[in-house]
C-alpha positions in Angstrom: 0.0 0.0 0.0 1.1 3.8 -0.8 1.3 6.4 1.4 1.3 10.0 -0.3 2.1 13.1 2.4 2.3 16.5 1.2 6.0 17.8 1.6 5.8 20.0 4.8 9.3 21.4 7.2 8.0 18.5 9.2 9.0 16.4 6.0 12.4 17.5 4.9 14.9 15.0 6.3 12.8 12.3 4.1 12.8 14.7 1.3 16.7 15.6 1.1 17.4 12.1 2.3 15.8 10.2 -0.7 17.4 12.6 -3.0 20.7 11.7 -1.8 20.1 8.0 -2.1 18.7 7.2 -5.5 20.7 6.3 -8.3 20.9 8.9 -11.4 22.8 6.6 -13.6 20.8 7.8 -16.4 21.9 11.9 -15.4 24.1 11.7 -12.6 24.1 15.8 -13.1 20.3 15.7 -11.3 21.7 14.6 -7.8 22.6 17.9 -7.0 19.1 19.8 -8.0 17.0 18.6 -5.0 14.3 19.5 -7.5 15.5 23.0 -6.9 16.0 24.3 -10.8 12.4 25.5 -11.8 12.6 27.6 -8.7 15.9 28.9 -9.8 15.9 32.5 -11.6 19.7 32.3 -12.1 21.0 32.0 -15.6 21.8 27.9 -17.4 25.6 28.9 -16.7 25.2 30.4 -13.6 22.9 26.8 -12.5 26.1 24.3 -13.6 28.1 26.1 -11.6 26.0 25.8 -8.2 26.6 22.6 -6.0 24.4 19.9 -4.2 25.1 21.7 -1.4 23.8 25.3 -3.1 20.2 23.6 -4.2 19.5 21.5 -0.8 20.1 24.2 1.2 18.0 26.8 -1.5 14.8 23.5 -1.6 15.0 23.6 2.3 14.5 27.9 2.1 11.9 27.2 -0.5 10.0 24.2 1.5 10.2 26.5 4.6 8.7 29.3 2.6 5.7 27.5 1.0 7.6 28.0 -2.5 8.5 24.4 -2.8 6.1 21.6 -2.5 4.8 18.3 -3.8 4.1 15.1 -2.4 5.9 12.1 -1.3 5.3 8.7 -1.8 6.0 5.8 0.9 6.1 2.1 1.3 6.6 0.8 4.5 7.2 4.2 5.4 10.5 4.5 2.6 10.0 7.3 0.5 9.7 5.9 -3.0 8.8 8.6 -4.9 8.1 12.5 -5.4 6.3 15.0 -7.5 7.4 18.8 -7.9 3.9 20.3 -7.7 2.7 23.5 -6.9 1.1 27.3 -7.8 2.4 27.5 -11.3 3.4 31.4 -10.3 6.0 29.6 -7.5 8.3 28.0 -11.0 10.3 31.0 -11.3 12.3 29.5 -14.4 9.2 29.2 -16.0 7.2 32.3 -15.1 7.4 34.1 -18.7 6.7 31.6 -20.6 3.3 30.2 -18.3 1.8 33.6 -18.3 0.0 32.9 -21.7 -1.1 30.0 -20.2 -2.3 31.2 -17.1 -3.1 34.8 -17.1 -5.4 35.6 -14.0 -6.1 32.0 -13.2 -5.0 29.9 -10.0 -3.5 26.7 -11.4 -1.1 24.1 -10.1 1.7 23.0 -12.1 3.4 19.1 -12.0 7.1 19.3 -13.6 9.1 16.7 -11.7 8.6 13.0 -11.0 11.2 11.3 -9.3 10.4 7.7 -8.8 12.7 5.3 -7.6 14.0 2.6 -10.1 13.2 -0.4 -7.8 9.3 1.4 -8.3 9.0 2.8 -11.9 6.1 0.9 -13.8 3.8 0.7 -11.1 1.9 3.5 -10.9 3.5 5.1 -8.2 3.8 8.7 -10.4 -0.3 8.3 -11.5 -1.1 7.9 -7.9 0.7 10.5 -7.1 -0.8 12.8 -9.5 -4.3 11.0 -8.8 -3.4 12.6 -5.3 -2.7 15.8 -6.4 -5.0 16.3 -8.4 -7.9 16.1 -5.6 -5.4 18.4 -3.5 -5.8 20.8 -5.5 -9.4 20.8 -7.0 -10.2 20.6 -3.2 -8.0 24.0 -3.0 -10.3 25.5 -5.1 -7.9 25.9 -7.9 -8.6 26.4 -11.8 -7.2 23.6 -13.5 -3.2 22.1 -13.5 -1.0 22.4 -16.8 1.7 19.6 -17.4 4.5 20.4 -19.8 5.9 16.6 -20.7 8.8 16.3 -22.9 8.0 14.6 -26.2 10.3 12.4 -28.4 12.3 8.8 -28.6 13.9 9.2 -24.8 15.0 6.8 -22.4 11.7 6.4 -20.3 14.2 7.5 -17.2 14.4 10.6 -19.2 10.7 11.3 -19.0 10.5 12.8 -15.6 7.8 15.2 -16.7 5.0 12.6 -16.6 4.1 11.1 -20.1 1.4 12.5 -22.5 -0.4 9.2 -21.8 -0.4 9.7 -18.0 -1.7 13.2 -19.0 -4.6 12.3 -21.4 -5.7 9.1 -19.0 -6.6 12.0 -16.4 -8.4 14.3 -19.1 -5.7 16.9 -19.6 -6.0 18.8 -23.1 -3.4 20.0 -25.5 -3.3 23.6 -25.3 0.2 24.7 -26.9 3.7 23.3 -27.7 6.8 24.9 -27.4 9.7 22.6 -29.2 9.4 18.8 -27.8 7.3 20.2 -25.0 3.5 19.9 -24.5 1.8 22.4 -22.6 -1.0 20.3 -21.2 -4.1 21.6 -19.1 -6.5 20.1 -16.9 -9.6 21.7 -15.6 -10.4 21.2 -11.9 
């Protein structure tokens, strides 16, 4: 059985533990976000140069400040998996390029799944946007947009959430920007 908890303060040893103990064969350079870079204003060059040390520190500021959140996911209380999800207006990176998007409206926005490998393919990233997705129509918010990554990837690579997830759950194309969907859901 799963266990989804929002990420609180009360939360953040599990939180900056599990990101230091998965495996990121796949991109050994995303052990040091700590889901941190869509919060991030700072330029591409400027984010390469900044250390594990740099982003936990920044996610703990941002969890303690209500600008970072998501959900966790436990099995016999081990975190198995996360998802990056909150106001769309708290993704700094990604604030221009929303606004089209978003305009007046209070929406959530899902950009990071982090699932551990021993638990990828069994639905721990649907259940925990299954979870978030009553969160936040209990909220009272507008809808959630998704922006998954399209294209012939490693399935590692698509931490996103996959177009199928997406559709299962009624989410509409709205735009596309390159190889990314802009998906939205109305709540």
């Amino acid at each position: 059985m799963i266990e989804i908890k929002k990420l609180t303060p009360d939360l953040i040893d599990q939180f900056t533990s599990y990101f230091e103990n998965i495996e990121y064969e796949h991109a050994p350079n995303w052990k040091s976000c700590y889901c941190h870079y869509y919060h991030s204003k700072c330029s591409f060059d400027e984010w390469k140069t900044r250390t594990s040390e740099d982003n936990k520190l920044a996610s703990i500021q941002a969890i303690y400040d209500g600008m970072m959140t998501g959900f966790l996911a436990f099995r016999e209380n081990k975190c198995i998996g996360w998802v990056n999800i909150n106001n769309a207006k708290s993704y700094q990176r990604l604030e221009e390029e929303l606004k089209p998007y978003i305009g007046s409206k209070k929406v959530a926005l899902s950009i990071c799944f982090v699932i551990h490998p021993d638990f990828r393919g069994q639905g721990i990233a649907r259940a925990l946007l299954d979870h978030a997705i009553d969160f936040y129509r209990y909220q009272g918010y507008d809808g959630m947009i998704a922006l998954p990554i399209i294209g012939d990837f490693k399935k590692e690579l698509h931490y996103r959430g996959t177009m199928n997830m997406y559709s299962e759950r009624g989410y509409e194309e709205i735009g596309q920007e390159g190889q990314t969907k802009i998906l939205y859901k109305k709540l």
